[in-house]
Structures are given as structure tokens and as C-alpha cells.
C-alpha positions in Angstrom: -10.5 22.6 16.0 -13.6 21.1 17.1 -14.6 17.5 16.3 -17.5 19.0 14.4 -15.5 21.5 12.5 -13.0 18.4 11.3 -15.8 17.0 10.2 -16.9 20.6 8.2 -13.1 20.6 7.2 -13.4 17.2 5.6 -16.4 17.8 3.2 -14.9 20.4 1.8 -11.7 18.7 0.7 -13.9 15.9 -0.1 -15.8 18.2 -2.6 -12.8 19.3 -3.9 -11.9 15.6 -4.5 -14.6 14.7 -6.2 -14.4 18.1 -8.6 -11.4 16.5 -10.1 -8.6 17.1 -7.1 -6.2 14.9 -6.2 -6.6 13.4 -2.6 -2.8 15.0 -1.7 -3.1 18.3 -3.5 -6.6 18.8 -1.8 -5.5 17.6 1.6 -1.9 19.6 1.2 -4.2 23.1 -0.1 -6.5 22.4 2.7 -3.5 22.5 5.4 -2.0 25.6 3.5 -5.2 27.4 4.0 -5.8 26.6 7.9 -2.5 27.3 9.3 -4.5 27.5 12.7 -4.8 23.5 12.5 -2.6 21.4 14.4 -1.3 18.1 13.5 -3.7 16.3 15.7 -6.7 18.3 13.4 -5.0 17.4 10.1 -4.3 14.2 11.1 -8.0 13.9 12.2 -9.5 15.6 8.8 -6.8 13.5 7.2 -8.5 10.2 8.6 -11.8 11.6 7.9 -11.3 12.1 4.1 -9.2 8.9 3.6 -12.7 7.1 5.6 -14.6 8.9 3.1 -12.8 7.7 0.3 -13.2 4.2 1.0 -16.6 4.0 1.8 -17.6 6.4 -1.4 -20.2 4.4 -2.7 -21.7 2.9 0.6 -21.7 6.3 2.7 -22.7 8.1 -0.1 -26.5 5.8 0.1 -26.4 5.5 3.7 -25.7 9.8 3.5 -28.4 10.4 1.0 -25.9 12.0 -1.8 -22.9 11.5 -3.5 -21.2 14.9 -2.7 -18.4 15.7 0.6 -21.6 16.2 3.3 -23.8 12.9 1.8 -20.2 10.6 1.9 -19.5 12.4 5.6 -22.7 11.8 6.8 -22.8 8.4 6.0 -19.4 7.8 7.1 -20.7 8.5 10.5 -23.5 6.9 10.2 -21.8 3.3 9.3 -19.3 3.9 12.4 -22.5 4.1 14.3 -21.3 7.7 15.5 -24.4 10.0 16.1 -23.7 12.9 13.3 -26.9 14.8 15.2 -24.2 16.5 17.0 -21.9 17.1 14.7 -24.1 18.8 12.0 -25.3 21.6 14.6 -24.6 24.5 12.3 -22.2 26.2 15.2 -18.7 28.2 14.2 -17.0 25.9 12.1 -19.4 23.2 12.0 -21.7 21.6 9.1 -24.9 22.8 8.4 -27.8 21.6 10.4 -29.3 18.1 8.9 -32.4 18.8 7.0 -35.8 16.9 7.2 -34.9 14.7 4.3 -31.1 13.8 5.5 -32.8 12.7 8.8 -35.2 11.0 7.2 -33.4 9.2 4.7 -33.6 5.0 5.0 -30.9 3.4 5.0 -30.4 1.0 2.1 -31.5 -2.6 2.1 -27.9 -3.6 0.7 -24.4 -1.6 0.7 -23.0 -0.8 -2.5 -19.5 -2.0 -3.6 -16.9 0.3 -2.8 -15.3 0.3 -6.6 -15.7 1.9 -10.1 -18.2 -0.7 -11.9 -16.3 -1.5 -14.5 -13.7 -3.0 -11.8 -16.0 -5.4 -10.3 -16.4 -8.0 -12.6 -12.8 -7.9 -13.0 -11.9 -8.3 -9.0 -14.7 -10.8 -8.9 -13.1 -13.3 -11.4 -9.8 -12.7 -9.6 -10.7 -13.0 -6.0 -13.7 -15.8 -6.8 -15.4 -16.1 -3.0 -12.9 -13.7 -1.5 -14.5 -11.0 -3.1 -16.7 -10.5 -0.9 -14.3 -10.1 2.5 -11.4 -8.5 0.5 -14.8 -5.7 -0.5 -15.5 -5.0 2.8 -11.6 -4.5 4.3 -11.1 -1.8 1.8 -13.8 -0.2 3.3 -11.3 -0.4 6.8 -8.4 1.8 7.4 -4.6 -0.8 7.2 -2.6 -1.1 9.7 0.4 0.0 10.2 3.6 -2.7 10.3 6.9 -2.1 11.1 9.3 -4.7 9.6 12.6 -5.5 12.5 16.1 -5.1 10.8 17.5 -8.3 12.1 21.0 -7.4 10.8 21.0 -4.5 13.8 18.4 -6.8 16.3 15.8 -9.2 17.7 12.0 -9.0 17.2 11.6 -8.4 21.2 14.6 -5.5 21.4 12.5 -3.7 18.7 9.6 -3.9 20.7 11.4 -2.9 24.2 12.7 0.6 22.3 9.8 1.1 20.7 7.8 0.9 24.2 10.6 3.5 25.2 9.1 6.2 22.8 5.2 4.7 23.9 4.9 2.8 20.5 3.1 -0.2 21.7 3.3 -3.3 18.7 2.4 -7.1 18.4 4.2 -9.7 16.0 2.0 -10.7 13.2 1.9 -14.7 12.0 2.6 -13.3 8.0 6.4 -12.6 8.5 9.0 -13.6 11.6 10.0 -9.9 11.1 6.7 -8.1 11.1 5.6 -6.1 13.9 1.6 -4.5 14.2 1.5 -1.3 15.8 -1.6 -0.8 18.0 -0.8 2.0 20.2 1.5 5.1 19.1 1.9 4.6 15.0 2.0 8.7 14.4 5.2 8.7 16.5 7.4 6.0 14.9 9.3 8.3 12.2 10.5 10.3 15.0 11.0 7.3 17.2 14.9 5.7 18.1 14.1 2.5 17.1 13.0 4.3 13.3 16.4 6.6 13.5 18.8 4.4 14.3 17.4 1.6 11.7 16.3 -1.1 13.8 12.8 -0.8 12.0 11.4 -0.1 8.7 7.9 0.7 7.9 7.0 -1.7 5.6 3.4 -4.3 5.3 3.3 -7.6 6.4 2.6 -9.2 2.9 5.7 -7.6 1.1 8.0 -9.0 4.0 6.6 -12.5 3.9 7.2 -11.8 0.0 10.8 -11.4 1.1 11.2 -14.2 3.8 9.8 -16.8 1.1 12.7 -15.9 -1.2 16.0 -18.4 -1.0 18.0 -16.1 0.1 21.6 -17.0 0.8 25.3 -15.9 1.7 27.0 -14.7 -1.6 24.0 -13.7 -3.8 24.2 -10.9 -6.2 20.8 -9.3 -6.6 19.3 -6.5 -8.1 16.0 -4.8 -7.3 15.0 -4.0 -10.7 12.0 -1.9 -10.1 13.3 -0.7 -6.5 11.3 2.6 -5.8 12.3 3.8 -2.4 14.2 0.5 -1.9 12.4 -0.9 1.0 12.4 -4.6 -0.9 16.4 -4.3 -1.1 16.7 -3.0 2.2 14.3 -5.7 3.4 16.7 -8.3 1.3 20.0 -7.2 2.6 18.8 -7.7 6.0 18.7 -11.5 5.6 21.9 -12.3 4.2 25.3 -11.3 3.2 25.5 -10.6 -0.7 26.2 -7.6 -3.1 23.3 -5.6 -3.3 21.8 -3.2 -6.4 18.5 -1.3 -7.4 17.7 0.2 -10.6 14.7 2.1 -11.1 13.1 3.7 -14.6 12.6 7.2 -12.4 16.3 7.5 -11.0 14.8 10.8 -8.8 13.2 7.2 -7.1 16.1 5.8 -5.4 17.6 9.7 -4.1 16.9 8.2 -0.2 18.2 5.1 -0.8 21.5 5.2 0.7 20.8 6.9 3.6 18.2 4.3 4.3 20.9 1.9 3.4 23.3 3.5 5.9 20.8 4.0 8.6 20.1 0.3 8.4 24.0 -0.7 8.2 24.1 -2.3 5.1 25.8 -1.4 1.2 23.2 -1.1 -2.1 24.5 0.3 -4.7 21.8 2.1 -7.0 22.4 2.1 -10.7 21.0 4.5 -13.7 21.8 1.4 -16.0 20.9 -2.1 -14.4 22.5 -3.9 -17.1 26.3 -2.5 -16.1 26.8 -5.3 -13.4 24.2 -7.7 -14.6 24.4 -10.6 -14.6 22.8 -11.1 -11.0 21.9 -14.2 -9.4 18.3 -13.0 -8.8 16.6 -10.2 -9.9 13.6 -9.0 -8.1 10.7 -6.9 -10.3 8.0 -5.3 -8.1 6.4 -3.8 -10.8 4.1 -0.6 -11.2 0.7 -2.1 -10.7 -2.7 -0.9 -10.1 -1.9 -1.2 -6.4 -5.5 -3.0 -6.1 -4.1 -4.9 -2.7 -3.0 -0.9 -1.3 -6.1 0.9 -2.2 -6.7 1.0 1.8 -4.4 3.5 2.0 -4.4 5.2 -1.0 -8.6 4.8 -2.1 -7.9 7.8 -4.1 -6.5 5.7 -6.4 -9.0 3.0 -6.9 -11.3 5.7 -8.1 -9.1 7.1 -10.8 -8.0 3.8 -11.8 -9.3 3.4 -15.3 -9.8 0.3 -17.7 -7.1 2.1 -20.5 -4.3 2.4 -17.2 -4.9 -1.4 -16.8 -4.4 -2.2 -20.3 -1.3 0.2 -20.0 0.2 -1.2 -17.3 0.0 -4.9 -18.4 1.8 -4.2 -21.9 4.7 -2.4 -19.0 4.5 -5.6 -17.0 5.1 -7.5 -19.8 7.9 -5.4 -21.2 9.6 -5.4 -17.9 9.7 -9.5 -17.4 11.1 -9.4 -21.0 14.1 -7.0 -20.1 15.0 -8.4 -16.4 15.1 -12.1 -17.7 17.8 -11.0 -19.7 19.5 -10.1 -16.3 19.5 -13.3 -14.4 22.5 -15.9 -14.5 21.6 -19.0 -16.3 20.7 -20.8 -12.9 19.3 -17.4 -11.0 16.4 -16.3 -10.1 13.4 -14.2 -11.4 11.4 -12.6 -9.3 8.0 -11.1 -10.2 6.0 -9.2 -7.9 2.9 -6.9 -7.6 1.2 -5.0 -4.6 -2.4 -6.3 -6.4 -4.8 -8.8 -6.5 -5.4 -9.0 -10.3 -5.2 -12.1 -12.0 -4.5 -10.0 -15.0 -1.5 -8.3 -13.8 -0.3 -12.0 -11.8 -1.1 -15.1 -13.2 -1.9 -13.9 -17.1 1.7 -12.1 -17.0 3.3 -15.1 -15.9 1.7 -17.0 -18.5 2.1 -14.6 -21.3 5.7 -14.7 -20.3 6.4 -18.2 -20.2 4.5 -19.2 -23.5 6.4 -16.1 -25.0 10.0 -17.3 -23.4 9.2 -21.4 -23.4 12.7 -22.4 -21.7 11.7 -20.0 -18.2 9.0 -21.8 -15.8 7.1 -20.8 -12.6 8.8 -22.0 -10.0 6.5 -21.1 -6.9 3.5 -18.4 -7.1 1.3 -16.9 -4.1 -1.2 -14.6 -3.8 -1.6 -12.6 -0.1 -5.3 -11.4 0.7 -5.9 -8.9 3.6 -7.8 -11.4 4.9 -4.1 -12.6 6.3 -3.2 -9.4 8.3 -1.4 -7.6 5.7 -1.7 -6.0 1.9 -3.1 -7.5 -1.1 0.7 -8.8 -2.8 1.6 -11.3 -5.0 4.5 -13.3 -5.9 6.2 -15.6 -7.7 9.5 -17.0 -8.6 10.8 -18.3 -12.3 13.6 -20.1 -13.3 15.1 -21.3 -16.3 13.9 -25.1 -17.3 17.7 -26.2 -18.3 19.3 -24.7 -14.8 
């Protein structure tokens, strides 16, 4: 495919995004439909309606409208590409750019990239962050690789990930965290991925993990565990008994071959409270995924005020249940990938006036503006331990 036919390819799964389509199911029908594209086009298309997505608000006013050739157009347009000669009408390509799309000003001042009903909401949580953590949604994440120091050394990662011309940097956040900058499309197929040495995984969740006091001995439970990578991340820095639970069983099915992959034992349970109790328990629990919406900005867009109430009413019913877990001196653990002050702060403090004898031990909030994901997290222990 040509660059300008990508870019043809892209409005029309953005058009069928903003009909109602999911980002996946459009981008999946899409590849379904082209079997002629390689996986350097739909990787390219790929990039092009995830850019889209982002910047839907902002391209759409640099662009001149709000539909899949307005949001491409100004897509290019804010990446100071020159879209001239990519709208040429040729083959595959968009449709020549009319008088009024060339002539169209660009605006005084960018939208915000967000629903409105969000903003007031992000603004009270994120107070003068808002601004910065605004314009790195706008901007693609990068991709980190956390080291399995159970199988090896920040530099040995790096040396067999060179191997396979994966090219990486360690990031400040976490002693474990590694930035790819050259190669990141080849590290599921690469050794260092296969044999376990490293998991994909952000920045903020590890230094999540690093923070916790983590010991020889521990029996812990990932109570909300999803694929697992907080476990597996966990087992890595200590010797202990390992568990995950998860409300979707179908959830954990990877689990232990991940676990085996990366040489440790997690046993995943259908009922968490059949070996409870657990010396911590960890609850990364289903969030808006504000701190993610990099790369999934699908999301923010479907995200609706109802969902939030929804979710903190789960929130809170999960805190209730995995405090009844933890060992009389353990540890509760109470994470989220968002930067919500209603799905942080207001649960722990719903939590604690509700349960009086539990306190918050430790809390902290990770911005983007620190090299990783929006995450949170904070620890709670009983008053008495």
C-alpha cells in the first residue's frame, strides 16, 4: 500500500468508528477485507486510526470536520506532515482537498481531547497537571519491557534484545523497566520475550510493584489478577506462595504458561477465599483506565458518566470483600491504571470511614509526566496490627 492509500484506509475505519464501531472490530473488519495488506500497512493504518483517536477533538478543528477525512486531515496537519500529497485523488488515495479544506484556519486554541462532561472531572483530579497530562494523551505511549530479575540482569536483557535488533533504555520509574526505542513490533517474537527474561509491562505498574514490601515467605494473592502480569511482576522479587483470582476466570487461561515461561509457580483460583488468609492481597481493580487512554483512546470516548458511577459502587464492593482476605497484620493493596480522584482517594476514604480499624498506610499517584502510565496506589493496613 501506498502512504496515501493508508491514509484513505484510515478514514474509512475511522468513519466506521465514529458510526458506533468499536476501534478493534473496525480495525479487525478492515484487515478481513484487505487481505492484500501487509503487516507493515496494517500496522501503519493501525497507527493512523489510534493518532486519530487521540487527537479527535483537536484534528477534527484543525481538519475542518468531525468525520474520518476532517480527524485525518488534521492529524497531518498537527504532525506538520504536508497532507497536499497525500489527498491527490490517485488509486487508493483520498479525495483531492477542496477549496474550503485548504482554506480552512487553523483554530486560535486546540480543543481538549475528552468527552466534556470528563473535563471538569480530570481537572479537579489532576489540578495544574491537567494541562500536560491533556496534551500526552494526544501522544502515542511507549512501549516498556519490565526485566525478570529471577532469570537476569537489567544489561543481559538489553544484550539479547540487541541480538534480535530491539534497541531499549532503562527508565528512572522502576530498577526493572526498560524503554524500547528502536525495534518494539519485534519483541513478542523476540528470545529475550520467549524464554521469559522480559515482560511487556508500563513503567508506572512496576514502580507500583517495586514500592511494595515485598519479602521472603509472603503469601499473596492478586485479587483482581487479569492476565497476571502484577503476580508475575511480584514473584519476580521474592520467594513466596503465589495466587490470582479473577471475577472472569476465562481471564487467567495464560496465566501459567506465563508463569512457566518466567520460571516461577502461581496458582490461579475460581474461589480466592479457599486459601485465604494471605499476607497481602493486591486489588488492581477495573477502572476507567483514564492513565491508559494512550493506547486504548477508543475508550475515553465511550467512557460515560453512568460507567463511572458503576464502577465506583464495584471499587467499593471489591475493597469490602479483599479486606476480609488479609491476615490481621497483612497487607491491602489498592490499585487503579487511572488518574481519578474519584476512583483513588474518595474510595480509600469511603473505605476507611466505612471500616474505621483499616488506615492508609502509603498512597501515590503516577502522571505520564514521569515516563510511564497514569496508575495509582496505595497500601492499608489494619490500625491494631
Amino acid at each position: 500500500m501506498t502512504p496515501a492509500a493508508r491514509v484513505g484506509a484510515a478514514i474509512e475505519i475511522l468513519d466506521e468508528i465514529f458510526a458506533g464501531a468499536p476501534a478493534e472490530k473496525a480495525l479487525t473488519g478492515w484487515a478481513r477485507r484487505s487481505r492484500f495488506a501487509g503487516s507493515k500497512d496494517r500496522a501503519a493504518v493501525r497507527d493512523h486510526v489510534f493518532d486519530g483517536l487521540r487527537q479527535r477533538r483537536s484534528a477534527a478543528a484543525v481538519g475542518g470536520a468531525a468525520d474520518g477525512r476532517g480527524v485525518m486531515l488534521g492529524v497531518l496537519r498537527l504532525a506538520d506532515a504536508e497532507p497536499e500529497t497525500l489527498f491527490s485523488g490517485e488509486g487508493y488515495a483520498p479525495a483531492l482537498l477542496t477549496d474550503s479544506e485548504k482554506a480552512h484556519p487553523e483554530p486560535a486554541e486546540l480543543p481538549v481531547d475528552l468527552p466534556d462532561w470528563l473535563v471538569p472531572h480530570l481537572r479537579e483530579s489532576l489540578g495544574r497537571d491537567f494541562e500536560e497530562t491533556v496534551l500526552a494523551l494526544r501522544a502515542r505511549a511507549p512501549v516498556c519491557l519490565r526485566v525478570n530479575l529471577k532469570k537476569c540482569t537489567l544489561a543481559g536483557a538489553q544484550d539479547v534484545l540487541r541480538r534480535d535488533d530491539i534497541q531499549t533504555e532503562p527508565m528512572d520509574l522502576a530498577d526493572t523497566a526498560l524503554k524500547v526505542t528502536e525495534g518494539a513490533r519485534r519483541v513478542s517474537q523476540s528470545v529475550a520475550y520467549r524464554d521469559g527474561l522480559v515482560e511487556l509491562q508500563d513503567a508506572s505498574s512496576q514502580a507500583a510493584i517495586a514500592s511494595l514490601e515485598l519479602s521472603n515467605g509472603l503469601k499473596i494473592m492478586d485479587y483482581c489478577a487479569g492476565g497476571g502480569g502484577k503476580i508475575l511482576a511480584m514473584a519476580a522479587r521474592c520467594d513466596g506462595r503465589f495466587f490470582a483470582h479473577d471475577a472472569h476466570v476465562a481471564r487467567l487461561r495464560d496465566l501459567p504458561a506465563r508463569a512457566k515461561r518466567a520460571g516461577v509457580k502461581i496458582s490461579t483460583l475460581a474461589d480466592a477465599e479457599a486459601q485465604a488468609p494471605y499476607d497481602l492481597v493486591f486489588c488492581d481493580v477495573p477502572c476507567s483506565g483514564s492513565g491508559t487512554w494512550r493506547r486504548t483512546p477508543d475508550a475515553k470516548w465511550r467512557f460515560k458518566e453512568q460507567d463511572l458511577i458503576n464502577l465506583n459502587a464495584l471499587q467499593d464492593e471489591i475493597l469490602n470483600k479483599a479486606a476480609q482476605l488479609v491476615t490481621h497484620k497483612g497487607t491491602l493493596v489498592y490499585a487503579t491504571c487511572s488518574v481519578l480522584t474519584s476512583e483513588n482517594l474518595e474510595r480509600l476514604s469511603t473505605f476507611v470511614t466505612r471500616f474505621p480499624e483499616w488506615s492508609i498506610v502509603e498512597n501515590r499517584q503516577f502522571l505520564m509526566r514521569e515516563g510511564g502510565d497514569g496508575f495509582f496506589v496505595a497500601k492499608l493496613r489494619r490500625k491494631s496490627a
